[in-house]
N, C-alpha and C positions, 0 to 999 in steps of 0.2 A: 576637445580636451574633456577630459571625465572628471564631474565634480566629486566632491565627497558623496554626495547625496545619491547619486547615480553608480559609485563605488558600491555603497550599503545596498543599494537596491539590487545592483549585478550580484554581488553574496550571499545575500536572502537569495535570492531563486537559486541561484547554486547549490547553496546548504540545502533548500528544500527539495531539489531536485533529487539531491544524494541521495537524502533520508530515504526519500518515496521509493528508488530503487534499491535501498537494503530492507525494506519492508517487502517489498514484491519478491524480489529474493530469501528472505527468510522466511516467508509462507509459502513458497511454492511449493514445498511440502508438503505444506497443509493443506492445501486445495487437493494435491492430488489424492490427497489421504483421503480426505470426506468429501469429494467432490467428483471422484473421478468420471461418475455414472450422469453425470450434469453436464445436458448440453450448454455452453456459453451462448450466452445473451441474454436480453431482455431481464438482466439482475439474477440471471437465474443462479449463478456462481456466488456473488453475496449473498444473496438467501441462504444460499447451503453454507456459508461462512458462518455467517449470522446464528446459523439453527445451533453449530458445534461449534460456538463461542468459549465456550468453558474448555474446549481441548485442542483447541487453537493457541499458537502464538502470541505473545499481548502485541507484537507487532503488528501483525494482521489485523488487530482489533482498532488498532488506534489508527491505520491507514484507513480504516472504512469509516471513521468517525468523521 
């Protein structure tokens, strides 16, 4: 049986879950825009996010926070 407690707990990750894929979604844009020449990994796609913050998404911005 699912308590309250475990109810709110299942929702949070859910709500969070959502959010994190409409931020990945709304900047994938943006990566391709100022990233595309970047190969992924080792942070190297954040960095490039990072450098073009001010022309970026605030979505994007707040996923990497």
């Amino acid at each position: 049986m699912m308590t309250n407690n475990n109810l709110e707990t299942a929702l949070s990750i859910k709500t969070g879950a959502a959010a994190l894929d409409y931020s990945i979604s709304a900047s994938a844009a943006d990566v391709d825009r100022y990233c595309l020449d970047v190969e992924p990994g080792e942070g190297r796609l954040v960095s490039g996010i990072k450098a073009n913050a001010s022309r970026v998404c605030p979505e994007q911005i707040t996923a990497l926070k």
